[in-house]
N, C-alpha and C positions, 0 to 999 in steps of 0.2 A: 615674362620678359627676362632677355638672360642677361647679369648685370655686367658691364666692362667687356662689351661683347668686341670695341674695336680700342687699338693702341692710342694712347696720349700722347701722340708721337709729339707735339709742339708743346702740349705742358711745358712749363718753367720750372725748374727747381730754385727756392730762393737763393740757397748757400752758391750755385753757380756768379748767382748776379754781384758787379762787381763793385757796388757798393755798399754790399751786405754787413750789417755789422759783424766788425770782425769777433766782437768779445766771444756772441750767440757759434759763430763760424769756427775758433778754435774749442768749445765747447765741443761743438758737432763731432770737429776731429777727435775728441775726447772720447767721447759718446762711443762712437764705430767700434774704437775696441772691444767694447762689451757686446756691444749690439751684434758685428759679428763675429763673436767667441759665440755668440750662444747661435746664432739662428742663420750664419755664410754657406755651414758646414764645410769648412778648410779643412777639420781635422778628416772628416771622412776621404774628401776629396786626395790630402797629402798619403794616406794608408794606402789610398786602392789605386791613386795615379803616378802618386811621383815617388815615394817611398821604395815598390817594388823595382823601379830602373833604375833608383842609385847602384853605385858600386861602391868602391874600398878609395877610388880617385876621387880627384874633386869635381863635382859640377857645379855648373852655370845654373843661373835662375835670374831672367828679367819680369820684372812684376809691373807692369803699366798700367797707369793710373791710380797710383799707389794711395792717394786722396794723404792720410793721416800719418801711414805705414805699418797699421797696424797687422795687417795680413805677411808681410814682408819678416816683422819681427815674430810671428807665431811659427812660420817657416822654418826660420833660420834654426828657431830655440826646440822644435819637434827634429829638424835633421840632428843637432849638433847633442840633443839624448841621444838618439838612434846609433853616436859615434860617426858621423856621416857629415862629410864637409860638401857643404852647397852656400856656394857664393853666389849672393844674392845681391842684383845691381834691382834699385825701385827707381821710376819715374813717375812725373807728372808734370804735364803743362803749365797748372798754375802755380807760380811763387807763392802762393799764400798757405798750399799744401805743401810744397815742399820744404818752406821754412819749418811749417810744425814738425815734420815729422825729423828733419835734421835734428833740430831743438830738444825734441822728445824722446828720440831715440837713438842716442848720440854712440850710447855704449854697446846699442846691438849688436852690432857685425856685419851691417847694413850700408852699403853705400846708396845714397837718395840722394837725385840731380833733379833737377827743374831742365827735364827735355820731352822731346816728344819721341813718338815713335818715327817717323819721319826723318828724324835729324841722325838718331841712332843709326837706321839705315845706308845713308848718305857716310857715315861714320865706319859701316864695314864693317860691325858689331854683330858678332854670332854667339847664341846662347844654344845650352840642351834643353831648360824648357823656358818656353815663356807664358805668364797667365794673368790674367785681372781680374776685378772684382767689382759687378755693379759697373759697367764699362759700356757693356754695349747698348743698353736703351738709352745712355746719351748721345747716342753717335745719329748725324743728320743720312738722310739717304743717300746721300754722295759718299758721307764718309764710311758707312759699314764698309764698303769694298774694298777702301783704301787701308783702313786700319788692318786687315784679315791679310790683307797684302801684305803689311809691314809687318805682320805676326810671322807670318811662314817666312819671309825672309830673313829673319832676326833668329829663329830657332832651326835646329838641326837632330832635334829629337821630338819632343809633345808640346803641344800649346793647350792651355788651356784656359777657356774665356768663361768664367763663372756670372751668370746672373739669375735676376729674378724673375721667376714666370708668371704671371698672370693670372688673378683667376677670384672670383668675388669671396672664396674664403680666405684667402690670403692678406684680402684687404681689411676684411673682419678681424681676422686675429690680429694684425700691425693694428688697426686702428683701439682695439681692445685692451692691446697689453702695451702699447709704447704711450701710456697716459705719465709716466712718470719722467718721462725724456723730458723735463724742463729744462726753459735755459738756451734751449738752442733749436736747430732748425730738421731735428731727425723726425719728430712727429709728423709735422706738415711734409717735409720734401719725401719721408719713405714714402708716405700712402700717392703722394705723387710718382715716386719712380715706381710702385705697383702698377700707376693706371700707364704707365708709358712703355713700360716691357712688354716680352714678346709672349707670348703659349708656346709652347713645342712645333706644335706644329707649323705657329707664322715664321718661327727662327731657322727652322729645316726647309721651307719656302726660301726664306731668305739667302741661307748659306750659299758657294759657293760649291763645285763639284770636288770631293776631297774630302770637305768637312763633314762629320759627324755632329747630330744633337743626343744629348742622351739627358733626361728628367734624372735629377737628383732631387734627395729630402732636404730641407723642407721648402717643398717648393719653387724651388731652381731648376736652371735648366744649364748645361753646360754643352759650349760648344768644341768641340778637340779635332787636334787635326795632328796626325799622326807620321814620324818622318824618317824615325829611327827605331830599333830594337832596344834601346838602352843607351845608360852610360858607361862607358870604358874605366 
């Protein structure tokens, strides 16, 4: 019998729920930054996606669903080695996330709003790329279409929507090695956002015409959609 054969699409994540305790909830936020330094892969992602299209000018980078902002701060501090300026605007829905991550990350170089994608839109907001992380297996079945919408409108070079794919070793290893995440809500909600992500080939089903899936390690799967040659 083959295990996690269909999506958790209505699993619950706790730290979603809005009376989560917040201590466990900023913990989380805490947490993320290690959890994805070691196991998002941004660094490979920034090397082989968005590194080679910089230029010598400055670019744009919106990060939605910024959760903590710890992706947004790994970003910034890999371009600005590189000598490579990339202004990096982060969002997210919930106030509770964007407070930490203001809070936290004060002195990055990061500006973090509490918006949506949606709003940004409505706002006439145009980026060279835009990308998230751990985004799309929360999104309801109305909303993938609308969010993918508001991606391509908002950027005018790469998007790119990083998440987890699915699959019973994945849950093995998260359930194996995240025994020491106490404190907060990364144990229980990861192996939950495991059972709720997509495979390759549900998210290539999914997509729209335009988009690409391509598997990344470890375990990811990354959706891109492609608009420009570069940045100037």
């Amino acid at each position: 019998m083959k295990l996690l054969p269909e999506r958790a699409a209505g699993a619950v994540e706790q730290m979603d729920l809005p009376g989560c305790d917040p201590a466990r909830l900023d913990r989380t936020y805490a947490q993320f930054a290690l959890v994805n330094r070691v196991v998002a892969g941004w660094r490979g992602i920034y090397l082989r996606h968005l590194r080679p299209r910089l230029r010598a000018g400055p670019a744009t980078l919106l990060d939605v669903g910024c959760g903590g902002g710890d992706v947004s701060v790994l970003l910034a501090r890999w371009a600005a080695r590189d000598g490579l300026r990339l202004e990096i605007t982060a969002i997210d829905p919930d106030p509770r996330a964007s407070r930490f991550a203001a809070d936290h990350h004060a002195s990055a170089g990061v500006m973090f709003r509490q918006a949506t994608s949606s709003a940004l839109v409505r706002e006439g907001r145009s980026y060279d790329f835009v990308v998230s992380n751990h985004v799309l297996h929360h999104l309801a079945a109305d909303e993938f279409p609308a969010f993918l919408a508001d991606s391509a409108a908002l950027c005018h070079g790469r998007v790119i929507h990083s998440d987890l794919r699915r699959s019973a070793v994945a849950y093995a290893l998260f359930f194996a090695g995240s025994w020491p995440m106490t404190g907060s809500f990364i144990r229980q909600d990861g192996l939950t956002s495991i059972r709720r992500s997509y495979t390759t080939a549900e998210l290539r089903d999914a997509a729209p015409p335009g988009w690409t899936v391509a598997r990344s390690a470890p375990f990811r799967n990354l959706l891109i959609l492609s608009k420009g040659a570069g940045v100037a």
